[in-house]
C-alpha positions in Angstrom: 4.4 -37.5 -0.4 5.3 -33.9 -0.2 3.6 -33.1 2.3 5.1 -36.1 4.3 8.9 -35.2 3.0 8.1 -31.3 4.1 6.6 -31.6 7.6 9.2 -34.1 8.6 12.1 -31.8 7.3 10.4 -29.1 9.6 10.8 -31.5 12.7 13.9 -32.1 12.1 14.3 -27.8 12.0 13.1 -28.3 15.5 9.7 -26.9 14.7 6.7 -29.1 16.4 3.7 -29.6 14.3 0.2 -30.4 15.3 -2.3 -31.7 13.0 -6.5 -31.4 14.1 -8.3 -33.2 12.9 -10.1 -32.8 9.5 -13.5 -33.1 11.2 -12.7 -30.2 13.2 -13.2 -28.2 9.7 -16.2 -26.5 8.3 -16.4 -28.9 5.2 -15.2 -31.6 6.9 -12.1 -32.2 4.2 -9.4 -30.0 5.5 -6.7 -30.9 7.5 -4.9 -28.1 9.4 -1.3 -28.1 10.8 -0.3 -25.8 13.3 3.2 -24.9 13.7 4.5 -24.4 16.6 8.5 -22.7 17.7 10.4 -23.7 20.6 12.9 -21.7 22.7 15.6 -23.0 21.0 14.7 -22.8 17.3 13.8 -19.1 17.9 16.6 -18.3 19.7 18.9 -20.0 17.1 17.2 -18.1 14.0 17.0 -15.3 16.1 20.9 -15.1 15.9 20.6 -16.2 12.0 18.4 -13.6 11.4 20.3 -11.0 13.3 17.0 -9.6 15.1 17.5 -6.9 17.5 16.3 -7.6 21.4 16.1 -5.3 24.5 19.2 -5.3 26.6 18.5 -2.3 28.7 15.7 0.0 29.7 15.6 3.5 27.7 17.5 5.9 31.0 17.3 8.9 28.7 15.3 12.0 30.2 12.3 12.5 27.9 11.9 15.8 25.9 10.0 18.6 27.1 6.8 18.4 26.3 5.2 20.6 23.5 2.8 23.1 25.4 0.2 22.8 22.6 -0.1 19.0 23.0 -3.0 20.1 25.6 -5.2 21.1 22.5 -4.5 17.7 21.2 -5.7 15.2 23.9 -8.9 14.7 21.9 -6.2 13.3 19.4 -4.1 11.2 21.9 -4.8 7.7 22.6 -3.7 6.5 26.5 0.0 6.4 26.7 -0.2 1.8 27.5 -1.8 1.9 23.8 0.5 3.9 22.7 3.5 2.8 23.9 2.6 -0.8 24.5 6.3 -1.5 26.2 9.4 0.7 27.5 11.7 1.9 25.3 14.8 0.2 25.1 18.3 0.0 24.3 18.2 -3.0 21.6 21.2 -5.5 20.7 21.5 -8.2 17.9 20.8 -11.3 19.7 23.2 -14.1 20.4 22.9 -17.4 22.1 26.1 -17.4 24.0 25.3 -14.2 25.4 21.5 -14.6 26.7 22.5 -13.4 30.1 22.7 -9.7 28.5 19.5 -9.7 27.5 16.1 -9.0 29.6 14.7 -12.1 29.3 12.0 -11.9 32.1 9.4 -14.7 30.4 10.8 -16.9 27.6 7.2 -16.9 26.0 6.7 -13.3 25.8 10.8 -12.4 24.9 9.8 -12.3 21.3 6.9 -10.6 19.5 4.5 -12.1 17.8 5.8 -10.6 14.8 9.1 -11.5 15.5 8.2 -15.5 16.1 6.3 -15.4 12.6 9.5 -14.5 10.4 11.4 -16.6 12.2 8.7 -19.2 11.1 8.4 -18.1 7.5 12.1 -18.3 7.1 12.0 -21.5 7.9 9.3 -22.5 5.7 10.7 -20.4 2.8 14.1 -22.7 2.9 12.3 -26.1 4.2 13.2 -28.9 1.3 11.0 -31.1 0.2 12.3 -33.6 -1.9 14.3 -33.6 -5.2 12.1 -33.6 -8.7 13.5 -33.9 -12.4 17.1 -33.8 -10.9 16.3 -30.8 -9.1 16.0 -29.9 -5.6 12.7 -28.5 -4.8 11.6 -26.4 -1.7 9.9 -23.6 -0.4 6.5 -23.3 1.0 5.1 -20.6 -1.9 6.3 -23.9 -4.7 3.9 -25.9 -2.5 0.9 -23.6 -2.8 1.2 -23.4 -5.8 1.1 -26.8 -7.0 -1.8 -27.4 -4.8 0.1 -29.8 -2.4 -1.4 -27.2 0.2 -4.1 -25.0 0.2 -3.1 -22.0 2.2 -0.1 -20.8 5.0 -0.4 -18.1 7.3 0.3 -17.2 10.8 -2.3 -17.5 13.6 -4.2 -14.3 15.5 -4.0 -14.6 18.8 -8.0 -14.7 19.4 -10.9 -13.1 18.6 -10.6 -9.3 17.9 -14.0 -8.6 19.6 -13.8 -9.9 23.0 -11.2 -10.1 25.9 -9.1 -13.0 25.9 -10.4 -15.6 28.6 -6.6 -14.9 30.0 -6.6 -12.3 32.4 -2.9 -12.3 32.3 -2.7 -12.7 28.1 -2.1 -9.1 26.3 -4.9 -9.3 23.5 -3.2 -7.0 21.7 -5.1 -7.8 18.6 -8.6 -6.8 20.7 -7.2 -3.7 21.4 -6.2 -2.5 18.0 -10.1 -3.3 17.5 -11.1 -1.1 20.5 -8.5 1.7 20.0 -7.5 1.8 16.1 -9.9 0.0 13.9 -12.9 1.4 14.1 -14.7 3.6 12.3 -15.6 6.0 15.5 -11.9 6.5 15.8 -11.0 8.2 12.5 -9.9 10.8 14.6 -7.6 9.5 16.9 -3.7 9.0 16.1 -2.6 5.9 15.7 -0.8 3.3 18.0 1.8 2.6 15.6 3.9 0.8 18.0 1.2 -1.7 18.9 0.9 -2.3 15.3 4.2 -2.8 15.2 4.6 -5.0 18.0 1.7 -7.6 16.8 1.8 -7.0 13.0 5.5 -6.6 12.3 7.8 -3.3 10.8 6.7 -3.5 7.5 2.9 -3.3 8.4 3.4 -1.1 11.0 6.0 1.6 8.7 2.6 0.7 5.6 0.1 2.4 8.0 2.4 5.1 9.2 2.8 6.4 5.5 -0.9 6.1 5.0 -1.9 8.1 7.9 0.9 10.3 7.0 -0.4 11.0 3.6 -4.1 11.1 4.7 -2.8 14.1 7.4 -1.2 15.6 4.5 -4.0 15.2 2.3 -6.5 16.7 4.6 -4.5 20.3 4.4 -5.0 19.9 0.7 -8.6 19.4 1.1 -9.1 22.5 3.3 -7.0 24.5 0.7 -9.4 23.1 -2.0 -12.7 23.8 -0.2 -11.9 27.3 1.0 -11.2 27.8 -2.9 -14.4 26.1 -3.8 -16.2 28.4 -1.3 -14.2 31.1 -2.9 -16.2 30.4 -6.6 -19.5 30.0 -4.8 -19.0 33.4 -3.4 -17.7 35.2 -6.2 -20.2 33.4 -8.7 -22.8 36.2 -9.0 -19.7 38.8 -9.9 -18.4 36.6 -12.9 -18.7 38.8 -15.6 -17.8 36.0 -18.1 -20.9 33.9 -17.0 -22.9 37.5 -17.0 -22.3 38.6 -20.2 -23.1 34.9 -21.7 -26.3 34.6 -19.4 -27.9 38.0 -20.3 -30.2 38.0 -24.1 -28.9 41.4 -24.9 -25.3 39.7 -25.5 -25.0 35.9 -25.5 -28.8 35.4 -26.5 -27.5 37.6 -29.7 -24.1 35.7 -30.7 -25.0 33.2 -32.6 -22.8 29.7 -33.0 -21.5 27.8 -35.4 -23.2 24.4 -35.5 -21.2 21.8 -33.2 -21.2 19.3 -36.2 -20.8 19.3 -40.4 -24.2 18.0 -41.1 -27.3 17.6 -38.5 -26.7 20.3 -36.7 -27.8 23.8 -36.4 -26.9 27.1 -35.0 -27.3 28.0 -31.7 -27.3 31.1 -29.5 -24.4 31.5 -26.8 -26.7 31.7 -23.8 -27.9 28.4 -23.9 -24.5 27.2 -22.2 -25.3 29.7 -19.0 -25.7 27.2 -16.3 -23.0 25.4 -17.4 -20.5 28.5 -17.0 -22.1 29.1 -14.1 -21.1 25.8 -12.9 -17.2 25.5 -14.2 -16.5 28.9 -12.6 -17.1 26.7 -9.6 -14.0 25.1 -10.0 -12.2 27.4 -12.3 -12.0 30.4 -10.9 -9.0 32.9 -9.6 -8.6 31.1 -6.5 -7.6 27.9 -9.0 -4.4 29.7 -9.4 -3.4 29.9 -5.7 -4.6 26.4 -5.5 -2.4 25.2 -8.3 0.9 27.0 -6.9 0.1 25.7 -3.6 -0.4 22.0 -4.4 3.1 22.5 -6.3 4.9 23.7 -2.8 2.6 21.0 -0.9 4.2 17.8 -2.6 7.5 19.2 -2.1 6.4 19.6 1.6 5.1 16.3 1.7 8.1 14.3 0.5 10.6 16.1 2.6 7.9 15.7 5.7 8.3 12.1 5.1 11.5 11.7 5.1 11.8 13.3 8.6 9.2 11.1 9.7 10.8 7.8 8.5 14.0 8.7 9.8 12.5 9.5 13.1 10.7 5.9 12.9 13.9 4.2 11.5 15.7 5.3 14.4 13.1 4.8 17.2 12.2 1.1 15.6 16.1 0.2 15.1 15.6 -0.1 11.1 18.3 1.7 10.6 20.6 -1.1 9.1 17.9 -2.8 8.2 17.4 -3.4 4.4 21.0 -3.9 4.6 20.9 -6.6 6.9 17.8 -8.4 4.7 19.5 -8.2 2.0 22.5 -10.1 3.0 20.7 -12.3 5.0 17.5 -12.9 3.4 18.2 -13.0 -0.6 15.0 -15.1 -2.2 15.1 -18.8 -2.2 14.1 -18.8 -5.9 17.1 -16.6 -6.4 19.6 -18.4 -4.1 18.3 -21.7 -6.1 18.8 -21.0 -9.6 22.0 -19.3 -8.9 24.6 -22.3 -8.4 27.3 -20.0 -9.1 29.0 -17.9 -6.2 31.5 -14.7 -6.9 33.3 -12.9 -4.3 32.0 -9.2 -3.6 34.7 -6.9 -4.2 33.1 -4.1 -2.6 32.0 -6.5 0.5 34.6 -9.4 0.1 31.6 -11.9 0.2 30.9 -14.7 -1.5 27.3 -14.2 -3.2 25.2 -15.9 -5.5 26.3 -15.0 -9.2 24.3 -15.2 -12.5 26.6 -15.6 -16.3 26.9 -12.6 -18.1 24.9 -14.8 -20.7 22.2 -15.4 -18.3 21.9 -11.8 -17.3 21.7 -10.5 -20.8 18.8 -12.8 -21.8 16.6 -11.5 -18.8 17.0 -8.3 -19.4 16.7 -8.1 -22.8 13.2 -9.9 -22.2 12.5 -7.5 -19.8 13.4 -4.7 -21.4 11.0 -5.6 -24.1 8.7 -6.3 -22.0 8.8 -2.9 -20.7 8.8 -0.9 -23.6 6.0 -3.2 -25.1 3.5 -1.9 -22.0 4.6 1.6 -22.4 4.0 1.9 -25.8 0.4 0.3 -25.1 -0.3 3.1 -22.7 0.9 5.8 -25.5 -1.7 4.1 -28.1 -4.4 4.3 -25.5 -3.9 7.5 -24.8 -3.9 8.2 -28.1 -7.1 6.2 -28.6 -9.2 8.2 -25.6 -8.0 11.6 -27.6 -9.3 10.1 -30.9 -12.4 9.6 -29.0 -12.8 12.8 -28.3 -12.4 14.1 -31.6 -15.0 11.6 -33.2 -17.9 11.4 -30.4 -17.8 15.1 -29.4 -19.4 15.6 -33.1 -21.7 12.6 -32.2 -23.1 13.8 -28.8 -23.6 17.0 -30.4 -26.1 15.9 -33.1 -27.5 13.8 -31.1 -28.7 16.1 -28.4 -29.7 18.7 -30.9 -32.2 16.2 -32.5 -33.8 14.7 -30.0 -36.4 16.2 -28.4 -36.3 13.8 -25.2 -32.9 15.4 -24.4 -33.9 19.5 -24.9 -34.6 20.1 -21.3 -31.2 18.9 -19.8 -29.3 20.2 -23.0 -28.4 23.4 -20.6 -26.9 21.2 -17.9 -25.4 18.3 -20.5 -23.8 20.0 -22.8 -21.5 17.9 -25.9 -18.3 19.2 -24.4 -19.6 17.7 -21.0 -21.1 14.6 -22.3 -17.7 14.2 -24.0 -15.3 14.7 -21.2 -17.6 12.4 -18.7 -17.6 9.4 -21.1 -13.8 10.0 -22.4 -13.2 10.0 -18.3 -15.0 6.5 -17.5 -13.2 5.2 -20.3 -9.9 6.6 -19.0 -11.1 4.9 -15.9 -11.9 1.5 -17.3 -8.5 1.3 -19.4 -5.9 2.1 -16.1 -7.9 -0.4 -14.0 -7.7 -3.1 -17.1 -3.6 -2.2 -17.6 -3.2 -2.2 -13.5 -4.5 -5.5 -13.5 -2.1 -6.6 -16.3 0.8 -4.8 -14.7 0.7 -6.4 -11.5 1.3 -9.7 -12.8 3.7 -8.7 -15.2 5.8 -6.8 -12.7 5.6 -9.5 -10.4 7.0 -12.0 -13.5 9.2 -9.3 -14.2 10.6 -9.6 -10.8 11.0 -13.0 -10.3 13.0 -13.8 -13.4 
């Protein structure tokens, strides 16, 4: 019955649905619907939504070209990957005005991307009937009761093969050939095609990550030329020396690394493991410390250039403001009944009681500080550990004899720090797990 009330109130949206058969399934159960938008319900919600369309072809003379982008061609990708389309100058549409627009082919006018939020915002708001005195609707309230197993939007075709199309842009096959593959690490990427077929948030998602992985690859030269620095310099360490030769650490003798089972032992039995720390713990740390403290500064002020640059070149500018007047959460705009006038805006907006307000975030706010203080105890707890099993390891690789030829390489203090890590480990992917959820319920309320 839900399904009936929902799919007729998107035909009356002006969406046209199309149901194959469930035999056409792999189980044989499943019934799919494809959704499908017409001119005039995109070019209505297109105006709704306020999204941004060509008007006129970019006439502004190019920038002179970089003379050391000829040592980066390896890098470059061909210029119809990379810039899929001109540039243009973009306006919000309108459907009294579509003779301003370059509207050469009324089935290629709007992206992909583009015709799937226009469809999701549809299905976000679609009602479906009125339960418990309440209106219900949404397509995310349908999924999860179970009236519908999954939504999503539709690729094109297969990502490894042409489309049968000559004239069809398989833009999805060409991300395959060009981006997503493993032999093409190297290459930049073709952000605006990603763009184009995936939409502004994926496409500004992988611009920060290949941002970061750029930036991130400095820092890994820095590291390794200090690494190659201790591997160098190893033999001069006069630390590691003086604990490796008998005439000094085979004569200082220890105390024993526990109260009751253990016994003394001679300094020179940690030499390999000195050896081995000076590796990563050397002069060169220094330099390496003061220059990861300049590169994060680097790297945030780097990003901000870049995302300005895409903002600009993407027309994002004004966008979070626009989605936030336009596109406020159904689950929001349903609970709040109430509207207040914006005195900053002078617009009416959806309004929660003062009452209403106080009760979430106190919960919240609890919530919060509950979490936080369970990251304090655990932290506390992996230090306890420390303390307690360091004395443990210690007696334990002292008395048995199966363990006396690696006790130069596995040392207690190592033993120690490797266990205390994968327990580090295993707690922040536990609380990550937890956190999600909560943030997300958080969130919602």
């Amino acid at each position: 019955e839900r399904r009936k009330e929902f799919e007729s109130n998107l035909q009356k949206a002006g969406l046209e649905l199309e149901t194959e058969d469930k035999k056409e399934s792999e189980n044989g159960k499943i019934y799919f619907v494809k959704i499908h938008a017409p001119w005039e319900v995109l070019i209505t919600y297109a105006e709704v939504l306020n999204i941004k369309v060509p008007i006129k072809e970019n006439d502004i003379p190019s920038t002179v070209e970089n003379p050391l982008d000829c040592m980066l061609a390896p890098l470059r990708l061909p210029d119809k990957v990379m810039h899929p389309e001109p540039d243009y100058f973009t306006a919000p549409f309108s459907k009294d005005k579509q003779e301003l627009y370059l509207i050469n082919d009324e089935n290629t006018f709007f992206s992909p991307s583009m015709r799937n939020r226009i469809v999701n915002y549809i299905l976000t708001r679609c009602p479906y009937g009125t339960e418990e005195g309440k209106k219900k609707f949404g397509i995310k309230r349908l999924l999860n009761n179970g009236t519908y197993s999954a939504a999503y939007p539709l690729h094109d075709c297969q990502y490894w093969k042409k489309a049968n199309d000559q004239n069809c842009d398989n833009e999805r096959y060409t991300l395959y050939m060009e981006w997503a593959r493993f032999l093409q690490f190297y290459k930049e990427q073709p952000l605006d095609l990603i763009r184009k077929y995936y939409g502004e948030k994926i496409g500004i998602y992988f611009a920060w990550l290949g941002f970061y992985t750029e930036m991130l690859f400095l820092a890994a030269v820095v590291g390794l030329m200090c690494f190659f620095y201790g591997l160098c310099t190893m033999d001069k360490n006069m630390s590691s020396k003086e604990i490796c030769d008998p005439a000094i650490g085979g004569e200082i003798i220890m105390c024993p690394l526990c109260d009751r089972e253990c016994e003394y032992w001679r300094l020179n039995t940690t030499c390999a493991s000195s050896e081995y720390s000076y590796l990563f713990d050397n002069v060169a740390t220094l330099f390496f410390a003061i220059f990861m403290g300049i590169w994060v500064t680097l790297f945030l002020e780097f990003w901000k250039r870049r995302q300005a640059r895409l903002k600009y070149e993407w027309d994002l500018v004004d966008f979070e403001e626009e989605q936030q007047q336009l596109q406020l959460r159904p689950e929001y705009e349903a609970k709040c009944t109430q509207k207040k006038k914006n005195p900053v805006t002078q617009e009416m907006e959806p309004y929660l009681p003062i009452t209403s307000q106080a009760v979430r975030f106190c919960i919240s706010g609890t919530t919060v500080l509950f979490w936080v203080s369970l990251i304090i105890a655990s932290m506390i707890a992996v230090i306890v550990y420390r303390l307690a099993v360091y004395a443990a390891f210690a007696s334990l690789m002292e008395n048995t004899q199966t363990l006396q030829p690696i006790s130069g390489l596995l040392t207690p203090q190592l033993a120690t720090s490797v266990t205390a890590s994968c327990l580090n480990f295993v707690i922040i992917m536990i609380l990550n797990f937890l956190y999600e959820r909560i943030a997300i319920w958080i969130t919602d309320m």
